[in-house]
VEXDOGU-906404 format. One line per field, with one value per residue (C-alpha): y, x, z. Coordinates in pm, 1 decimal. Example, Ala and Ser with C-alpha at 12.3 -4.5 7.8 and 13.67 -1.06 7.14 Angstrom:
BEGIN
y: c(-450.0|-106.0)
x: c(1230.0|1367.0)
z: c(780.0|714.0)
% end
This chain:
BEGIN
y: c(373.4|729.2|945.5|1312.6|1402.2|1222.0|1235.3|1179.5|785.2|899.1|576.0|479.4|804.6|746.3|367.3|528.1|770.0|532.8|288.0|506.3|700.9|337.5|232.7|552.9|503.2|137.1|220.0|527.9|499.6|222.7|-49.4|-404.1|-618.1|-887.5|-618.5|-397.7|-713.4|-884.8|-489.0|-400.5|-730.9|-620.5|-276.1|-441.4|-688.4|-351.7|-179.7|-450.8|-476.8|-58.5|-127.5|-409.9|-114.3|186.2|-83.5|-43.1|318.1|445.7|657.8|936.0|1006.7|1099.3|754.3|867.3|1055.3|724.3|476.5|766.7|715.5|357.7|345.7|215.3|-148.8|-211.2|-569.4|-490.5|-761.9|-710.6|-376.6|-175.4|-173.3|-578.3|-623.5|-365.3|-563.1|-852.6|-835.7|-645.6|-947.7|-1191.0|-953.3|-1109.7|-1337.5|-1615.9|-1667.7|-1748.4|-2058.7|-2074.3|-2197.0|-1995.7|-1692.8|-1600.9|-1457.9|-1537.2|-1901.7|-2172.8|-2450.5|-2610.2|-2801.1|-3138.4|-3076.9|-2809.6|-3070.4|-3370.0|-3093.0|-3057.5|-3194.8|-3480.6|-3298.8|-2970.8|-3200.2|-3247.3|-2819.3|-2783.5|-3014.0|-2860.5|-2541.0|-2617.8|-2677.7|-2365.7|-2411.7|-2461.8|-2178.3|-1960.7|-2101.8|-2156.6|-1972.6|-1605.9|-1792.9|-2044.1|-1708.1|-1492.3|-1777.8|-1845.6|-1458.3|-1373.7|-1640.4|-1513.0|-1171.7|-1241.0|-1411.4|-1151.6|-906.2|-1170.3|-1207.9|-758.8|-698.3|-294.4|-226.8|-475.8|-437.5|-23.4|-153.4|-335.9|-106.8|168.8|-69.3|-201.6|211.6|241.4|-84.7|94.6|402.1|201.2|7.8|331.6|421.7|130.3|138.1|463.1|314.4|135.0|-146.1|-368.9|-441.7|-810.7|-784.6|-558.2|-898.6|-1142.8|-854.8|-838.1|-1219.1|-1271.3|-969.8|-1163.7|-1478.2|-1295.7|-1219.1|-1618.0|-1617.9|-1384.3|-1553.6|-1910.2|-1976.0|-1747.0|-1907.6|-2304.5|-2471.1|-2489.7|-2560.7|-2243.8|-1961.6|-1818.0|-2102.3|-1983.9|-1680.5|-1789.4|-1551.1|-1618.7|-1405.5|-1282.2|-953.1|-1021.3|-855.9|-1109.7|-894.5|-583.6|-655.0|-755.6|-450.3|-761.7|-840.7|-1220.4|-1097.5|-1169.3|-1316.6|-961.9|-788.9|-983.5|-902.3|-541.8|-445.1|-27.9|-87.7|61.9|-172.4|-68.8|-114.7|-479.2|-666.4|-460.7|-525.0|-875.6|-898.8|-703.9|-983.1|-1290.5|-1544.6|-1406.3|-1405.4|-1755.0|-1863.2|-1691.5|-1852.7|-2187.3|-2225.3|-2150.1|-2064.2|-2026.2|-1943.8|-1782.5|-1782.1|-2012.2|-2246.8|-2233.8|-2312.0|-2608.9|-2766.0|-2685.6|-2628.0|-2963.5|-3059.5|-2917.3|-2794.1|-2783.1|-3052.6|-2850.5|-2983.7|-2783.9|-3064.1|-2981.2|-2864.3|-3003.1|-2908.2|-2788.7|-3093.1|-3376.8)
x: c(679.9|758.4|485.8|377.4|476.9|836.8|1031.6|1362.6|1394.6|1649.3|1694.2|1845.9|2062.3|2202.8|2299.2|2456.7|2665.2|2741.6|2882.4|3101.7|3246.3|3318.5|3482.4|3690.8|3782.5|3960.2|4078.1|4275.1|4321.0|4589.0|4355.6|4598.2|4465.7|4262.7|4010.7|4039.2|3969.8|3649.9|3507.7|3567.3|3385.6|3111.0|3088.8|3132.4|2801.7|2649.3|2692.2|2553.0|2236.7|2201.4|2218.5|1978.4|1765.4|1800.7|1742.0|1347.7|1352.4|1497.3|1611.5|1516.0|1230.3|1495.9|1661.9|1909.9|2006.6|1984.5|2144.3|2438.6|2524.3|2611.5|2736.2|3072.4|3062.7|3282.2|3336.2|3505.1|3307.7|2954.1|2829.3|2563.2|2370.0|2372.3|2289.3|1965.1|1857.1|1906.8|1738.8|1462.8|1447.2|1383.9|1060.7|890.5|743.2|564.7|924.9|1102.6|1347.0|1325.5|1637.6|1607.6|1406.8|1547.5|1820.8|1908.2|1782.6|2033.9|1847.1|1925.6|1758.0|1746.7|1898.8|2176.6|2259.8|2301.9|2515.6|2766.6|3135.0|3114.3|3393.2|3157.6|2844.7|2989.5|3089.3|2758.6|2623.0|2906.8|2763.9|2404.3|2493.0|2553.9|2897.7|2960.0|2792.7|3040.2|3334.7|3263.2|2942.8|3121.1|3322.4|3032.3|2759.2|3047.9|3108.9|2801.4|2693.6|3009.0|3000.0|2578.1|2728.8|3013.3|2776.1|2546.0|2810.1|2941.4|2590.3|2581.7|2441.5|2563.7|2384.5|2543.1|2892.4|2878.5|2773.6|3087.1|3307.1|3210.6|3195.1|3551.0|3676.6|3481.6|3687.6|4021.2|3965.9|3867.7|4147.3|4388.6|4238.2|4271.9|4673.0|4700.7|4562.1|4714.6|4509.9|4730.0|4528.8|4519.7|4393.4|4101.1|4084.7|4029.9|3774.5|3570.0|3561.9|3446.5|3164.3|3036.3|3068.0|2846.0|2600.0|2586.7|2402.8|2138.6|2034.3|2083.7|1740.5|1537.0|1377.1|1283.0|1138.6|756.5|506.7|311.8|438.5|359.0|557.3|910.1|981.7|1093.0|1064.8|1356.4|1237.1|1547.7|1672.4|1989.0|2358.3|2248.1|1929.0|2080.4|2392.2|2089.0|1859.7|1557.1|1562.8|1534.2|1165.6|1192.7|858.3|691.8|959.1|820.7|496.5|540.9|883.1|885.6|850.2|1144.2|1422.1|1278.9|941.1|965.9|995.7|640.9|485.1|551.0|430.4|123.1|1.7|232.8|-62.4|-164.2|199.9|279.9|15.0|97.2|421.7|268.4|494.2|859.0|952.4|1276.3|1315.8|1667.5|1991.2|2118.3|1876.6|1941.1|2300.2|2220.4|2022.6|2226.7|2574.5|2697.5|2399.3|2237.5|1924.2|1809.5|1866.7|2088.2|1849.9|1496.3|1278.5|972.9|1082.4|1013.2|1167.2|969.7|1135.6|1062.1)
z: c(1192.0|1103.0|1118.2|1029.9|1341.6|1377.8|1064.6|1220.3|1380.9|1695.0|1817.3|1486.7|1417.6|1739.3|1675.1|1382.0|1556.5|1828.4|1585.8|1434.0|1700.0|1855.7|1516.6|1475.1|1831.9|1809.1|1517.7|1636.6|2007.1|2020.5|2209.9|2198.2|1912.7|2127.9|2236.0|1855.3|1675.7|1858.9|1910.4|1526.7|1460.7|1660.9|1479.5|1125.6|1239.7|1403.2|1103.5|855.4|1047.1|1039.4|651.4|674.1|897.3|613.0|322.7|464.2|457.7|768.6|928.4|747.2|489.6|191.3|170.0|-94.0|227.0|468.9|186.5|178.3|603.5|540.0|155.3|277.1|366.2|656.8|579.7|279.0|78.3|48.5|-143.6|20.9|-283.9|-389.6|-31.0|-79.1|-421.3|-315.4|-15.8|-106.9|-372.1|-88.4|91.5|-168.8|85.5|-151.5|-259.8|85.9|72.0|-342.3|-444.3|-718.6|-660.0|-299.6|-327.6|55.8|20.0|135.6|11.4|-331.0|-572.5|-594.2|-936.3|-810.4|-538.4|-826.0|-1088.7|-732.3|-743.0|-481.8|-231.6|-197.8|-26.7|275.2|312.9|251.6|504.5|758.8|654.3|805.9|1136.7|1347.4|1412.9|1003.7|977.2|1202.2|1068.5|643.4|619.7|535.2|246.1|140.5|130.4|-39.0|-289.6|-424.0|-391.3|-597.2|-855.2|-954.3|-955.1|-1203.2|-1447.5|-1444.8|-1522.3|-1751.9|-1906.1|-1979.6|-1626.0|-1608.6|-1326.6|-1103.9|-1250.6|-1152.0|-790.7|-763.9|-897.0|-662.5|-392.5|-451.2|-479.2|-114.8|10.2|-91.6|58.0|372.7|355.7|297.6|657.3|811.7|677.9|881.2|1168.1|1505.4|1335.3|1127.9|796.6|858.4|1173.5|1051.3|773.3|1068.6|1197.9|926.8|895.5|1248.1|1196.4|923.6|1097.0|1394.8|1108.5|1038.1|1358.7|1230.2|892.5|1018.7|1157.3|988.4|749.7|689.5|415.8|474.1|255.0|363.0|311.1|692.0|811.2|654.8|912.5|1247.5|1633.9|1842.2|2179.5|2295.6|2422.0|2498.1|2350.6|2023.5|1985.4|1980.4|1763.6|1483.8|1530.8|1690.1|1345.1|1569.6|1545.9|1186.8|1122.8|1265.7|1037.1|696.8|815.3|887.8|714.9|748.4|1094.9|1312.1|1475.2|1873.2|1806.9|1691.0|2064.7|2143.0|1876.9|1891.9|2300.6|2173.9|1928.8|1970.6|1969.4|1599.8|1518.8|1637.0|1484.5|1144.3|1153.1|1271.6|1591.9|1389.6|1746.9|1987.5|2298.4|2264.4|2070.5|2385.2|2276.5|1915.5|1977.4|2211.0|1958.9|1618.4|1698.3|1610.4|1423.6|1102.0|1123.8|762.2|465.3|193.0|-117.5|-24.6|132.0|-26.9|-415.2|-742.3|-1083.2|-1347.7|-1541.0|-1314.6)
% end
């Protein structure tokens, strides 16, 4: 955490600037489109979790200063400040996995299931295994995200309708860049797909339904190229326990105390990403109607 003495978070100012020279680089430099296109994708996931990183208050102390270094969405779709209510939404952690108070929940209710048209079931069954996930999850997640956004505008939500409108006047000018670029603008399309489809990797196992609340936060203990792309948010479980804490001191902290946070999280456990995709790529790892909900009707 920041202290008196250390005001400034280096390690995240220079993931900042690294990202952005990088990005600035492939866009500019002429690299041929099958290395500009997976590396953009990289820096559009890269970038997303150094949002996810500011949304708790870093780098800096002023965070109109910190929200102001990653305003500009670089996957076009998502604005910076939906992403910070929303997801400061779902740190309230008695609400993880509510179909209806998580914002980030992919469960449904058993009535939202029954409401469905028939031919969306099976997307969303695709959608729980891992390699569903990686393929539909950026539409399925932009979907549904889009669709509670419009009715809330629909419904008078100001707020929410001036966070799209300066988000979709960021996208332009992002766009008009891209456009003077050596990167054709539907190639930086199928980049900012595949960074969101790297994010699907992220948010796939980190929560489950549980019927305690400590149970709903998973530890994947990796720290490979998959833990650095998400800022060890793979740690997530120590992250809803201790959110202001820093990106780099997560994997410590965790080694410090992993038998209290195992057992806080009552074993919600993985041993790597490898193993995550051995076990769920081809199979869902989560029911889509929330295993353990009841309607306030029924």
């Amino acid at each position: 955490m920041k202290s008196q003495n250390q005001s400034i978070e280096w390690p995240t100012v220079a993931a900042l600037a690294a990202v952005y020279a990088l990005f600035v680089a492939v866009l500019f430099l002429g690299f041929p489109l099958w290395i500009a296109v997976p590396v953009l994708a990289v820096c559009i996931a890269f970038q997303s979790s150094l949002q996810h990183e500011i949304i708790h208050g870093h780098p800096f102390a002023n965070q109109t200063v910190n929200a102001a270094l990653v305003y500009p969405s670089l996957n076009l779709v998502i604005p910076f400040a939906r992403f910070r209510d929303t997801h400061l939404a779902h740190h309230k952690n008695e609400n993880l996995t509510d179909p209806y108070e998580d914002p980030e929940s992919n469960y449904l209710s058993p009535a939202r299931w029954s409401a469905l048209c028939i031919l969306r079931r099976p997307v969303l069954r695709l959608n729980n295994t891992l390699l569903g996930r990686l393929v539909l999850g950026p539409v399925v997640g932009q979907v549904y995200f889009m669709v509670g956004d419009m009715r809330a505008i629909a419904a008078g939500d100001r707020r929410i309708l001036k966070d799209w409108i300066v988000h979709i006047c960021l996208a332009a000018a992002l766009i008009f860049v891209v456009s003077r670029s050596t990167v054709p603008i539907w190639a930086y399309a199928i980049a900012a797909y595949g960074g969101l489809s790297l994010l699907k990797i992220r948010t796939f196992a980190e929560h489950q339904a549980h019927d305690r609340v400590g149970g709903r936060s998973v530890v994947i203990e990796d720290r490979g190229p998959l833990a650095l792309l998400f800022l060890n948010n793979n740690y997530h479980a120590v992250h809803h326990m201790h959110p202001k804490l820093p990106w780099y001191e997560l994997p410590q902290t965790y080694r410090l105390r992993k038998d209290r946070f195992l057992r806080r999280n009552l074993g919600y456990v993985f041993a790597s990403y490898r193993d995550l995709f051995a076990l769920y790529l081809w199979k869902a790892k989560d029911p889509v109607i929330h295993p353990h909900w009841q309607d306030p009707a029924e």
